[in-house]
N, C-alpha and C positions, 0 to 999 in steps of 0.2 A: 049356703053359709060361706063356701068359698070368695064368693063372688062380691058376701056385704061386706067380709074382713079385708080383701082387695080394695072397696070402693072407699072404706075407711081409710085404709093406708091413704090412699090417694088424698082424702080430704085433711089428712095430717100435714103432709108431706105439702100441702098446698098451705094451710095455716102456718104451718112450721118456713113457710118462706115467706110468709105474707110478713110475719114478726118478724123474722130477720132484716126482711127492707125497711120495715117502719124504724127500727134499733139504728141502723144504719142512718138512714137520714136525720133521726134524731142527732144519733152522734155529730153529724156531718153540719147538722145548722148550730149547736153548741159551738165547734170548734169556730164555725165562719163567725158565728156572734161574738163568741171570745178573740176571733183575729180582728173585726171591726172598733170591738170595745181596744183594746190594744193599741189597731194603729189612731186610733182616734187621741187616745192620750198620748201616745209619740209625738203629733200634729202640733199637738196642744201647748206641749212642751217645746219642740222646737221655733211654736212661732212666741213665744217668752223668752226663747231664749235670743232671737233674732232681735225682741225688741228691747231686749238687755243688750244685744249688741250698739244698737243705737247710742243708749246712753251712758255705755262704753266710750264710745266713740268721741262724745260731746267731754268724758273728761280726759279725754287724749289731749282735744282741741285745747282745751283751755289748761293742760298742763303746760303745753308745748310752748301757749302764750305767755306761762307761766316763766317759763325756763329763759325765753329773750330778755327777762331782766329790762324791759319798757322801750328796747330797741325794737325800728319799725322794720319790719319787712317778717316775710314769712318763704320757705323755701321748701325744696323736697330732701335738706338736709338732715329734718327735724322726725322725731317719732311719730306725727300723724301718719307720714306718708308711709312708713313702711306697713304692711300689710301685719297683723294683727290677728293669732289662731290659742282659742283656750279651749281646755279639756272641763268638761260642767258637771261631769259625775256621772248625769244620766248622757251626755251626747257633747258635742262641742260647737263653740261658734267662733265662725271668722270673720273680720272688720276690715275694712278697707275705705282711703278716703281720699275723694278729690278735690281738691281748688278748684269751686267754680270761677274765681276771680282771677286765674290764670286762663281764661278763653276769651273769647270771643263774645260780648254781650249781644246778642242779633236785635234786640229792641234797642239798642243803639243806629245797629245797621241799619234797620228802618223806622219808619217814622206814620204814626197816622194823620201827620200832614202831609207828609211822602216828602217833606226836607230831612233826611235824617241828620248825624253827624259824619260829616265828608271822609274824617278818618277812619272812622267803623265802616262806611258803606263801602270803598275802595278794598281795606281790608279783607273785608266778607267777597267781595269781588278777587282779589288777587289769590284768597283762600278757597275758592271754587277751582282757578285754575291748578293750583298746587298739588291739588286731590285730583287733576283729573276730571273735576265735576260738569256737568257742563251749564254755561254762565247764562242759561238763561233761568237758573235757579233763583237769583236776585229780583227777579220784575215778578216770578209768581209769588215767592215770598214778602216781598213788599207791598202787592198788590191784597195779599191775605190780610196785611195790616192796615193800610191805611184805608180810613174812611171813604175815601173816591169810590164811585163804581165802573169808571171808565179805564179798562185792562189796560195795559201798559205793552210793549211789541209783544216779547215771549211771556207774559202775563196768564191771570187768571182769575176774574170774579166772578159774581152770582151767575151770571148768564153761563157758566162753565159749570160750578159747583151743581146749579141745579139740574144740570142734564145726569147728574151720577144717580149712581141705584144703590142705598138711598143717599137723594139729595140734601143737600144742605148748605148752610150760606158762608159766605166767607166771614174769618172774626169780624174784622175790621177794627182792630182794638190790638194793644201789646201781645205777648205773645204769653201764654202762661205758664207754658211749660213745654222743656223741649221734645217730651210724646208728640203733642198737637203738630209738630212740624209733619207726622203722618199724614194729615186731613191735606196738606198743601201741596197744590198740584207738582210732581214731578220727585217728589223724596220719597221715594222707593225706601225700603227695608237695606238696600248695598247702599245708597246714599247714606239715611242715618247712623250707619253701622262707620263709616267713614269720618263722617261729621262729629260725632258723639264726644271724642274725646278734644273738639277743638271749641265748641260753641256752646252757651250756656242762652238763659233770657233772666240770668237773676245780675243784677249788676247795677242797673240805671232804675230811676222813678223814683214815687215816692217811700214803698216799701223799702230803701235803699237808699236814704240820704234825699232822695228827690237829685240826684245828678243827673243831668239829663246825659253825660254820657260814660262811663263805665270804662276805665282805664285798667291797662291789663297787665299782671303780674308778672316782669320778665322772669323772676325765678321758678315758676313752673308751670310758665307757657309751653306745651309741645315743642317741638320741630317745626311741625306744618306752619305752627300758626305764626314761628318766631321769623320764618322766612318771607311769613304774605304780611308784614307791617312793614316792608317796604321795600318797592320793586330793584332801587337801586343799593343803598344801603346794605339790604341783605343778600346781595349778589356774592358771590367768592366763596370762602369758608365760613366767615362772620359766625354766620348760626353754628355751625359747629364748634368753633373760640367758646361764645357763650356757651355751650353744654357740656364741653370739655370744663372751663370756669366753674361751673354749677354744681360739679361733680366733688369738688372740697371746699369751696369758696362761695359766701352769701355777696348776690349784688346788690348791697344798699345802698351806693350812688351811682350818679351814670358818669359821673368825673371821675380823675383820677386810678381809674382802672387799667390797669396795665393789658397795651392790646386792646384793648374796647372804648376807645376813646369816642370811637365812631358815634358810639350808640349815643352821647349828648344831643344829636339831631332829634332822636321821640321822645326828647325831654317833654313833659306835661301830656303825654300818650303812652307812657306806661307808668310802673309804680313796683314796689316791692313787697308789697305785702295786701295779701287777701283778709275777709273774713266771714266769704262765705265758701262753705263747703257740702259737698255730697258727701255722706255718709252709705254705705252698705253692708249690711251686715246680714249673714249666713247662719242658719241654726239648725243642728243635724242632730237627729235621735234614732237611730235604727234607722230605715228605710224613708224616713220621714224628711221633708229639707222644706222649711219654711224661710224665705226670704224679707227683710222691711229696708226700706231706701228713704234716707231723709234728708234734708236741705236746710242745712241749719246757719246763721248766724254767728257767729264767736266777736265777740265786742269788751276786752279788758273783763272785769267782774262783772258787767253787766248779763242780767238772764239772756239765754241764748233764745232767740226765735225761731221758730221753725215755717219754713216757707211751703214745706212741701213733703207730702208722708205717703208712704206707701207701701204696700202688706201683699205678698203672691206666693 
């Protein structure tokens, strides 16, 4: 009797843990299904709020145009430019936005008939130097674009593209956006990261007036870029004058500027005022951080366009 009331116990004591693990992982998949269900709607929520930041964003733009009262030019004096943080109730999102029409248009620089525009292609040249870049960036990049298949010295087409793992061919077409400058032999992750805030590809075509070449906004061009517009010109302090100037003062003529007289030389090679812009905007909910980046248009009353969208 001993021995069947022991072997009982034991089958208790066995059952009696068997239901404590099975309770347990019960417990244990509720909670992970209730923390998935959770962060899924955090997700959810912050990427709506990201793309409320967008069109946040779009009515910054068109206040901002609002505010110049039919005067042309656009600066970083103005409310777009300052960075942009609200509280949403459930989470908050922050906005930020650039002038793409203060850079660099690089489908100016190049051309798929490989004549570009002299002033962009030099530019993009003197702006390789300035970064430190090294100049044989220009012939792979141009060779990306233009239709030719015969590579250029420090070049790069199919006969290059298809030796990679996986291969692929070069555009040979504008450039569509400036990720793609990844695919182009020699722009490494530290090149783009340099580049980024000097060089756009929205500016020129038809999407864009159809100008074939894209003139660039000296009120909030870089540093870099304001130095590689011209080798002698922007020798001395010059670029610093302008950003010193820039800092309470709109430049909307190249005459008449006290101290900046100089700059009448890139009269019809720059301009004052943009109307396209990168928009980015941040949406955070708990642990949650959805991002959307847009490339919009701003044109008077006219609907803004959107060239370029994207969600990560």
């Amino acid at each position: 009797m001993k021995g069947e009331r022991g072997f009982a116990l034991v089958i208790t004591l066995i059952v009696t843990a068997l239901l404590v693990a099975l309770l347990v992982e019960f417990v244990n998949e509720v909670y992970v299904d209730t923390s998935h269900s959770h962060n899924f709607v955090a997700s959810q929520q912050a990427s709506i709020l990201a793309e409320s930041g967008i069109v946040g964003g779009i009515k910054l733009l068109q206040l901002s145009a609002a505010m110049r009262q039919g005067k042309i030019y656009s600066s970083l004096l103005e409310p777009w430019a300052k960075p942009q943080s609200y509280d949403a109730g459930v989470g908050s999102v922050t906005i930020s936005i650039e002038e793409e029409s203060g850079k660099l248009d690089l489908n100016s620089a190049v051309s798929q008939t490989g004549i570009p525009d002299d002033f962009s292609k030099q530019t993009a040249q003197r702006l390789l130097r300035k970064l430190e870049l090294s100049p044989d960036l220009y012939d792979t990049l141009a060779d990306w674009a233009d239709t030719g298949d015969a590579p250029r010295t420090a070049g790069a087409e199919a006969s290059y593209y298809s030796t990679l793992k996986p291969p692929y061919l070069a555009h040979n077409d504008r450039l569509d956006t400036v990720e793609e400058l990844a695919l182009v032999k020699g722009f490494t992750p530290q090149v783009l990261t340099k580049l980024k805030s000097c060089v756009t590809v929205y500016g020129s075509g038809p999407a864009f007036g159809a100008s074939p070449t894209a003139m660039i906004n000296i009120n909030t061009a870089p540093k870099e870029l304001l130095a590689a517009l011209d080798e002698t010109l922007m020798s001395g302090d010059l670029v610093d004058r302008i950003l010193e100037y820039r800092k309470t003062k709109v430049i909307e003529k190249l005459a008449n500027i006290t101290g900046l007289e100089a700059l009448m030389q890139l009269q019809g090679k720059v301009n004052f005022q943009g109307s396209v812009y990168r928009i980015h905007a941040e949406g955070k909910v708990g642990e949650s951080v959805s991002v959307a980046e847009a490339v919009v248009s701003i044109a008077g009353t006219i609907k803004p366009t959107v060239h370029y969208w994207r969600e990560y």
